[in-house]
C-alpha positions as CSV (number, residue, x, y, z in Angstrom):
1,X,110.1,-99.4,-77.4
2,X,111.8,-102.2,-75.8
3,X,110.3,-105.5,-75.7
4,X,110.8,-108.5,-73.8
5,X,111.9,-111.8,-75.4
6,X,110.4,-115.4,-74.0
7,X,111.6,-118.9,-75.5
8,X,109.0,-121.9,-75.7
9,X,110.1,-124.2,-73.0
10,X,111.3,-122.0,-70.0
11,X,110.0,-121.4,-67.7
12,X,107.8,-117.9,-67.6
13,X,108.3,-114.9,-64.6
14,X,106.8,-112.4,-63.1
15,X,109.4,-109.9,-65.0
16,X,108.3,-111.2,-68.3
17,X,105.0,-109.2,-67.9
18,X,105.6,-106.6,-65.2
19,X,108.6,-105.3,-67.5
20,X,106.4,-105.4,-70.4
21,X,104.1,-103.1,-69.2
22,X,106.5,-100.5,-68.0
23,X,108.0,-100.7,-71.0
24,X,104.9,-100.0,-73.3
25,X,104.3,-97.1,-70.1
26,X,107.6,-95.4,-70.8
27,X,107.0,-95.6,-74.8
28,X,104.1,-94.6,-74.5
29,X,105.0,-91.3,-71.6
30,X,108.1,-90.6,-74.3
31,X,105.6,-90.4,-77.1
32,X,103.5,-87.7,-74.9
33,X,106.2,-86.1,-74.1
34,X,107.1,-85.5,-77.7
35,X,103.6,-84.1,-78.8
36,X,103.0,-82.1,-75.5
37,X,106.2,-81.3,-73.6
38,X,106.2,-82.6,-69.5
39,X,103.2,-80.0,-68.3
40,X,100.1,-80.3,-67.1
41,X,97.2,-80.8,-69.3
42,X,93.2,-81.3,-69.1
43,X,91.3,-83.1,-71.4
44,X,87.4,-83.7,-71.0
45,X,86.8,-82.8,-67.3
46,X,83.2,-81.0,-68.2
47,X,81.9,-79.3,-65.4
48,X,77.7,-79.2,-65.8
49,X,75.0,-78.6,-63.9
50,X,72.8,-81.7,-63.5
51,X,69.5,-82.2,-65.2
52,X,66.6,-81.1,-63.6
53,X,69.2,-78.4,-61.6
54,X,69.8,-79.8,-58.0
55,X,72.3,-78.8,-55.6
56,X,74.9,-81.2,-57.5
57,X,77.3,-80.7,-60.2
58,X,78.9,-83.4,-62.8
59,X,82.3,-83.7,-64.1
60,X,82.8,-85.5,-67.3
61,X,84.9,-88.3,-67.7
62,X,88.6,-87.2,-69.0
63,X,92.0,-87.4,-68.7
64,X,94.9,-85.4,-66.7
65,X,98.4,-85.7,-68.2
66,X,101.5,-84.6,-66.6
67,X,105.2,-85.2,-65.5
68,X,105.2,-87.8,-62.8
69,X,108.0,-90.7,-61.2
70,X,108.0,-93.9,-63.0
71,X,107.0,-95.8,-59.7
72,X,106.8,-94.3,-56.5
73,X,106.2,-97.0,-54.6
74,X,107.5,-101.1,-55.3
75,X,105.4,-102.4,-58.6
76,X,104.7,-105.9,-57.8
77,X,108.7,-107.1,-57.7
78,X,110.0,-104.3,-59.7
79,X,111.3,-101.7,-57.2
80,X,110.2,-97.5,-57.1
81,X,112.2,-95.8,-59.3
82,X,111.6,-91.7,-58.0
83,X,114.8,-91.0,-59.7
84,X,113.3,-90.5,-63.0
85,X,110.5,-89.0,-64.0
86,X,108.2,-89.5,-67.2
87,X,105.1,-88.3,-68.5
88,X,102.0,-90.0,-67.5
89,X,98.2,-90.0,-68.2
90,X,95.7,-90.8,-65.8
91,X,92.0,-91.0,-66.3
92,X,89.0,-90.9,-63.9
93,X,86.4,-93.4,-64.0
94,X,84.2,-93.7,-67.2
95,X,80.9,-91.7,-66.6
96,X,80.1,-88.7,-64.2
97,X,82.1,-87.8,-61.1
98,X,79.1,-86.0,-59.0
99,X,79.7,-83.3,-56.4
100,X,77.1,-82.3,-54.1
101,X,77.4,-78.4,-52.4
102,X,75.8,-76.9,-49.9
103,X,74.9,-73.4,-49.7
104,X,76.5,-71.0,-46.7
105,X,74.1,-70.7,-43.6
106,X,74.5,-66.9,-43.5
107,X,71.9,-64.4,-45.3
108,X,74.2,-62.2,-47.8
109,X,77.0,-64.8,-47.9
110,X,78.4,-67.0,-50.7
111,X,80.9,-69.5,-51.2
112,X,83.5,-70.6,-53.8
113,X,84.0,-74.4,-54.3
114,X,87.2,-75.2,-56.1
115,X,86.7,-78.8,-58.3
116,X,90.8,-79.9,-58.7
117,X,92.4,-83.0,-60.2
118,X,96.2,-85.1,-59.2
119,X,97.4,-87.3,-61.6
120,X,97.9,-90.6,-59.0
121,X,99.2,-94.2,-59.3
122,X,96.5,-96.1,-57.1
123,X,96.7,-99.7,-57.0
124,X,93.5,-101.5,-57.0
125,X,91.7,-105.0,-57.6
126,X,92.8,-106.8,-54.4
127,X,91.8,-110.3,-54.5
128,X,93.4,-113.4,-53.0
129,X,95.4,-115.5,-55.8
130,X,96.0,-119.3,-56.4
131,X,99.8,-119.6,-55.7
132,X,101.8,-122.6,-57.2
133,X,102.2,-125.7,-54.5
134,X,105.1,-127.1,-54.7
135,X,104.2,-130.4,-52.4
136,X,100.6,-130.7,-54.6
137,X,100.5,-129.2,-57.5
138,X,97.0,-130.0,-57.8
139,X,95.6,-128.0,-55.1
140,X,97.1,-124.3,-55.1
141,X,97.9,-122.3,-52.2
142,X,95.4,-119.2,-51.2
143,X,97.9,-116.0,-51.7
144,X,101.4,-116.8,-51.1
145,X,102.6,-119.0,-48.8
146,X,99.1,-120.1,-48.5
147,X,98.8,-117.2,-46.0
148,X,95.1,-116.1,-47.3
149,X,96.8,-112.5,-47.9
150,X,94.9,-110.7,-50.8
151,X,97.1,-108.9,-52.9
152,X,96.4,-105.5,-55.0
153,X,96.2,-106.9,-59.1
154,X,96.1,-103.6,-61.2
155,X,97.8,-100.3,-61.2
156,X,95.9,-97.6,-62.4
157,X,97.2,-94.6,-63.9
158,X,94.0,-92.1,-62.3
159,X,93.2,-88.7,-62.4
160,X,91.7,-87.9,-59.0
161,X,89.5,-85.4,-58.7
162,X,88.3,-83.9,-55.5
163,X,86.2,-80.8,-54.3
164,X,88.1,-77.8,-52.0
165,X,85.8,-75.4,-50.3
166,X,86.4,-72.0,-49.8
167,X,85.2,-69.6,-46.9
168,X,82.1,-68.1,-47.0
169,X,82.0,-64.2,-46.9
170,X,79.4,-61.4,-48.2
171,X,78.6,-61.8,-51.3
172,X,81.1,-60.4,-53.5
173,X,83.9,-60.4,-51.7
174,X,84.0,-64.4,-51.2
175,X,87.4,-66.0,-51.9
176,X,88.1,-68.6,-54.0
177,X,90.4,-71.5,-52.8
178,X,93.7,-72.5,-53.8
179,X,94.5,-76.0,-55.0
180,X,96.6,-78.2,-52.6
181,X,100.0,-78.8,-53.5
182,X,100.2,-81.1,-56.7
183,X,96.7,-80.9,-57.4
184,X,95.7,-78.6,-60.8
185,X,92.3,-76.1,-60.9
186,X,89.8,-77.3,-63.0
187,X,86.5,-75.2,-62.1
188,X,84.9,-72.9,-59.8
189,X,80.8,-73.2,-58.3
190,X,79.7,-70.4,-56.5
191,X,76.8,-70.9,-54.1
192,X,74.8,-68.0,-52.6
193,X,72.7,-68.1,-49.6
194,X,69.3,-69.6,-50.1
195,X,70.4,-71.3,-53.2
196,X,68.2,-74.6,-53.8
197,X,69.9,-75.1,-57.3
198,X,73.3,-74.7,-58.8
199,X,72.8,-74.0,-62.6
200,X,75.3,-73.0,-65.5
201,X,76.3,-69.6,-64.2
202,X,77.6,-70.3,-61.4
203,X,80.2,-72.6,-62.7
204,X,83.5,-70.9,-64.1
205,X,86.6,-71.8,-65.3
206,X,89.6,-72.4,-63.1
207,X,92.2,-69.4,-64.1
208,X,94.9,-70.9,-66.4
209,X,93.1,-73.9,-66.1
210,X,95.2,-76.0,-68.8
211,X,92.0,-77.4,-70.6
């Protein structure tokens, strides 16, 4: 892993920490790499019914990891870099991700809900920052150029996880959906006609789900 060098006295850069973190990302994305090759793998995502039953399902906190660009977009003065592609791991937020369904309108119908996950860099924490003032150094700017400007102060590696629903039909011959383009299957919640409460049976498995 590379790591940067800084000398008592001089003066200290953005770099020295922004490169310091991408550097312990890529060592880190190398490292996956070596134990689970650049697919797509699940790790946690539980899909349960909540408790008493209710028309609500919880996901389990987890992890998605998979093959992604180093930066797609600027990080902080580092520019993108989509030419080169490691593996990354993103997580959702600690605790339940809760998805609420409703049951088709139609007597005899059901409906297939499709829970899927993206591995995503989101930038987050935008606050405005004290800036360094030159002409009174004791009394910093607000954001630079004391433009009041608040500024994103994290990049989170985050597994996203959304809900896709399907078309109702009789029951029996309902449809599951598809997952959008870059997003992976997790699970699958029918809902029949009538229902009031969505228990363990009606949640399945994404097929080839890679749990």
């Amino acid at each position: 892993m590379d790591r940067k060098i800084v000398y008592t006295g001089a003066i200290p850069q953005d770099l020295d920490i922004l490169d310091s973190n991408k550097n312990a990302m890529t060592a880190i994305g190398m490292a996956l790499q070596m134990i689970l090759g650049t697919g797509t793998w699940l790790d946690g995502l539980n899909c349960t019914p909540t408790g008493p039953a209710s028309m609500q399902v919880l996901v389990s906190q987890g992890s998605i990891t998979t093959l992604a660009n180093v930066d797609g977009t600027a990080y902080g003065s580092i520019g993108s870099d989509t030419a080169h592609q490691i593996v990354k791991q993103g997580i959702t937020p600690l605790g339940n991700t809760t998805f609420t369904l409703t049951a088709p309108v139609t007597t005899g119908q059901s409906v297939v809900y499709l829970i899927q996950g993206e591995y995503q860099d989101v930038d987050a924490g935008s606050v405005v920052l004290p800036y360094y003032n030159a002409s009174n150094p004791a009394v910093a700017y607000n954001g630079p150029a004391n433009s009041g400007t608040s500024q994103n102060t994290v990049r989170k590696g985050s597994c996203v996880l959304n809900l896709k629903t399907g078309t109702a039909a009789t029951t029996g011959t309902q449809v599951a959906p598809t997952p959008d383009a870059g997003f992976t299957g997790m699970w699958l919640v029918t809902v029949a006609n009538g229902a009031t409460t969505v228990v363990s049976g009606n949640i399945t498995r994404y097929p080839g789900a890679p749990f």
